[in-house]
N, C-alpha and C positions, 0 to 999 in steps of 0.2 A: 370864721367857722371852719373848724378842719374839713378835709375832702371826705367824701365818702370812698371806702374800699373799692378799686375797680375788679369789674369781673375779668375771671380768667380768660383771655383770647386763645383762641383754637390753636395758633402756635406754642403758648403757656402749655396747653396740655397735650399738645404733643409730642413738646420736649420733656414732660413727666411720663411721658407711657411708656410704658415698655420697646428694647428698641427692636424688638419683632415688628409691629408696627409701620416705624418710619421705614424698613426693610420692605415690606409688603409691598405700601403702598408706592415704595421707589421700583419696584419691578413690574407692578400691575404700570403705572405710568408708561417705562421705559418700552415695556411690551406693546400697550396700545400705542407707543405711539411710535416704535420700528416696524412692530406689523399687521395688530388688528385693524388699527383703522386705514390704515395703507390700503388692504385687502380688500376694504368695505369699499371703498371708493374708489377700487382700480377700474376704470373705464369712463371716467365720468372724469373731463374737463378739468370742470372749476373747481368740482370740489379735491380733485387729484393735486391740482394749483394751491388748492386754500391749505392741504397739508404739507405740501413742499416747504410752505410757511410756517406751517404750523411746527414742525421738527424742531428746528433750535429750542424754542421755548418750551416745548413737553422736555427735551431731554434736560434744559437745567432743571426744573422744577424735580425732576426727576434724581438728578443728581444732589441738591439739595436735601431729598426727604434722604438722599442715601447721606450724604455727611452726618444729619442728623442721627442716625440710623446709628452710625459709627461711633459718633460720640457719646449717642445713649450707650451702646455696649462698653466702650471703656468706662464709662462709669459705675455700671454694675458691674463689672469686673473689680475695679478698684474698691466699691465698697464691699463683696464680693469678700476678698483677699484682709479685708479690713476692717469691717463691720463692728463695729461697738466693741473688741475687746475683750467682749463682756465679762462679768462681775465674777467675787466670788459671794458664795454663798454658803449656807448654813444650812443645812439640813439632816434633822433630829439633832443627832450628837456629836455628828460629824462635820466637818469644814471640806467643801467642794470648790476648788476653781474651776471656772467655765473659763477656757482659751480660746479664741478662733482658728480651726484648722484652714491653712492654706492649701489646697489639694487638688489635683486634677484629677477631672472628671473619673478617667478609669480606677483611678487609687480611691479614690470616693467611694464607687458602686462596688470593688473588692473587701473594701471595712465593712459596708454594710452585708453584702452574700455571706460572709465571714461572722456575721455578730447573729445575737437573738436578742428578742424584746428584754429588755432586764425591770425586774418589779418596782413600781413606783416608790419613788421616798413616802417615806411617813411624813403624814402631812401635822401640824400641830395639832391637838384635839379642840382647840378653842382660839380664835383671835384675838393677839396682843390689845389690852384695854390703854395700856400709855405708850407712852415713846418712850426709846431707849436708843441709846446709841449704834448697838449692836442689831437692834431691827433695821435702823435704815442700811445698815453695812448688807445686813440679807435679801433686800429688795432685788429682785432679778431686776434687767436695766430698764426694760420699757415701764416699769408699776415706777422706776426712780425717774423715770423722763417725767411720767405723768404728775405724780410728785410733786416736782421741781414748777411744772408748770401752773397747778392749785396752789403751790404758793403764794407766786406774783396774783393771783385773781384774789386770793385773800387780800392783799396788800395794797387792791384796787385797778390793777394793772388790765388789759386784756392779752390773754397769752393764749397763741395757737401755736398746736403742737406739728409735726412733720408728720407725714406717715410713713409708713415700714418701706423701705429702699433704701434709694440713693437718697441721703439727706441734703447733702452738698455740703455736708459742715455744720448744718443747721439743726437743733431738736427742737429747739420753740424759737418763737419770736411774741415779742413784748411792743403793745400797743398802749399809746393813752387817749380815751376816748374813742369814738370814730375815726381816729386816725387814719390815711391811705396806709401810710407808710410807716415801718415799725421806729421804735426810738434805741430796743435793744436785741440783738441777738445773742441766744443760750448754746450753748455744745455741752450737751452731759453726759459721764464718763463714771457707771457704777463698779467701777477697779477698787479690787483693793490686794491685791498680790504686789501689785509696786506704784508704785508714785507717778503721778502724769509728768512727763520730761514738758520740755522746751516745744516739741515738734507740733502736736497738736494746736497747743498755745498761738505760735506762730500760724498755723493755716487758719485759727478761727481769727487773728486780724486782716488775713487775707481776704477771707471774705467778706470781712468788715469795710473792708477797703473794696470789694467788688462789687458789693449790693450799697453801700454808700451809708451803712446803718452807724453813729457815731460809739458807740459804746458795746459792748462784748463781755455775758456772762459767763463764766467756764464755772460748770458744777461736778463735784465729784466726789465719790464714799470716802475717795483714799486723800493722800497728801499731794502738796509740789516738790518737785525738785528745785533748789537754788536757783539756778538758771531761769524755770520758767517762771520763778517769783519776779527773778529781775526784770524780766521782758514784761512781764504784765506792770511791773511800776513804771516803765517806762511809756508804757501804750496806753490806750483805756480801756483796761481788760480787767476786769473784777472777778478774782479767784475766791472761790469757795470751796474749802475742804469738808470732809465728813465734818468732823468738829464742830465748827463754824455754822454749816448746815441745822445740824442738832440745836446749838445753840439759838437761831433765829426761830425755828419752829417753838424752841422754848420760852419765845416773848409772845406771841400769839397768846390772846383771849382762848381759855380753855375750851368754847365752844368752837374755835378755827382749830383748835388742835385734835379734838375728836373728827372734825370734819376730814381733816387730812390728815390723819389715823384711819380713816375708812377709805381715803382715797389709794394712799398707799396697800392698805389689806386687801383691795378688794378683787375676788377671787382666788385662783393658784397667783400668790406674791412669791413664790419662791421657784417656781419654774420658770428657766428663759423661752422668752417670744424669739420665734425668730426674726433676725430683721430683716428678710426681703418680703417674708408671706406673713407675717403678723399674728403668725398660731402658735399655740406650745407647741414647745419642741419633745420626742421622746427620747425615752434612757434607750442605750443602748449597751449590752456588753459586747466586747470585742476580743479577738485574738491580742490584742496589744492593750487595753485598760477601756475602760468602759467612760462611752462619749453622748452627748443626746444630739440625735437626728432630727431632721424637717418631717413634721409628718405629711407632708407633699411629697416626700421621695418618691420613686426618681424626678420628679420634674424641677425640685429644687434642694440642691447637695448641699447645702448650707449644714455646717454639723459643728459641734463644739467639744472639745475633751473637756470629760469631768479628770480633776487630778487632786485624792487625797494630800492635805496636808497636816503639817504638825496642827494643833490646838494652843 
């Protein structure tokens, strides 16, 4: 009988939290225990004794929640600078890529002082009744995670999906049964301005190899390049293009394919989420081409260039 799922341990989700957090609490530590509770207890013996003792081990623990701390920050940094790519999209008549801008903070908060609201796209008058190839290319990336993920549950699988952060590599994982443990992990990639290289490819076996999961799906609107065809025949890594995609949803029982036809539509499918806060993003015009913003701004600079291209 497979294992049942264990629940998250308190270090599990502390190494998910945000790394303000493990920051806090490594200074609230550090502080009580160089001078709050020093102070409490100056005059008094044993208990003066009991913290002389007590010191080494408040400050690893201490130091610890700071490592943590650290490494939660470079990793919203890195997904941060790298975050999904994101897609491009369609909207009305026009073709929009969404980029990730790489930017510091002050060049960030000068785009935005510099820009005004710019009026929302025109949304469709009515939601796509079939699938077509050109709708899944238009999904902004979290409606194509979602997607990708009602897939596998049609197919029997159980798939949970990641939330908006740091993914680690991961956008779903693929269970069968009750399983503890997953059997596949997904990375999905709604591009379609150029082809997924090698590089990706290559860190989602990485993880494959660090989480110990034997199999690795990569899904994406757009194509591969050579290279990372190679790598994935050599690996166990099952590439899926837009194409390919399309075509699989096209063997589904018509009533799985309205199903996920609605899972895809549903809501704004055409605006990007942002992925550290999970919200749409807005338009922005700007002095330099017009981009969408976090509507969290300023607390999260997350911003994307919209950039006309040919048809």
């Amino acid at each position: 009988m497979a294992r049942r799922k264990r629940k998250e341990s308190g270090l599990d989700l502390l190494i998910a939290a945000p790394w303000q957090i493990s920051a806090i609490l490594a200074f609230i530590i550090l502080a009580g225990t160089r001078w709050i509770f020093p102070s409490m207890v100056e005059g008094n013996q044993v208990l003066g004794s009991f913290m002389i003792a007590l010191k080494p081990f408040g400050y690893f623990v201490a130091t610890v929640f700071g490592l943590i701390a650290c490494i939660n920050y470079f990793r919203h940094r890195k997904n941060f600078s790298s975050s999904q790519n994101v897609p491009l999209m369609h909207h009305a008549k026009s073709k929009v890529a969404f980029v990730d801008v790489n930017k510091s903070d002050d060049r960030v908060a000068k785009v935005w002082e510099e820009s005004s609201d710019r009026p929302p796209f025109r949304q469709p008058e009515s939601k796509p009744e079939e699938w077509s190839l050109p709708l899944l290319k238009q999904l902004e990336w979290k409606r194509f995670e979602e997607l990708c993920a009602a897939f596998y549950r049609e197919v029997g699988l159980r798939a949970e999906t990641i939330r908006c952060g740091a993914d680690g590599g991961v956008d779903a994982k693929l269970f069968r049964g009750d399983a503890a443990e997953p059997e596949s992990i997904i990375q999905c990639k709604a591009w379609n301005f150029r082809p997924v290289g090698v590089k990706p490819v290559r860190e989602l076996f990485g993880v494959m190899a660090h989480q110990k999961v034997g199999r690795g799906i990569f899904m994406t609107t757009s194509t591969y390049t050579k290279e990372a065809i190679e790598f994935a025949k050599e690996n166990p890594i099952f590439l899926i293009d837009g194409e390919k995609f399309f075509s699989m949803l096209g063997k589904l029982s018509s009533g799985a394919q309205r199903k996920l036809l609605s899972v895809a539509t549903d809501g704004d499918y055409l605006t990007p989420t942002c992925p550290s806060c999970g919200t749409k993003m807005v338009g922005r015009n700007g002095p330099k081409g017009n981009f969408w913003g976090c509507l969290n701004y300023p607390r999260c600079k997350q911003t994307f260039i919209m950039r006309e291209i040919p048809a």
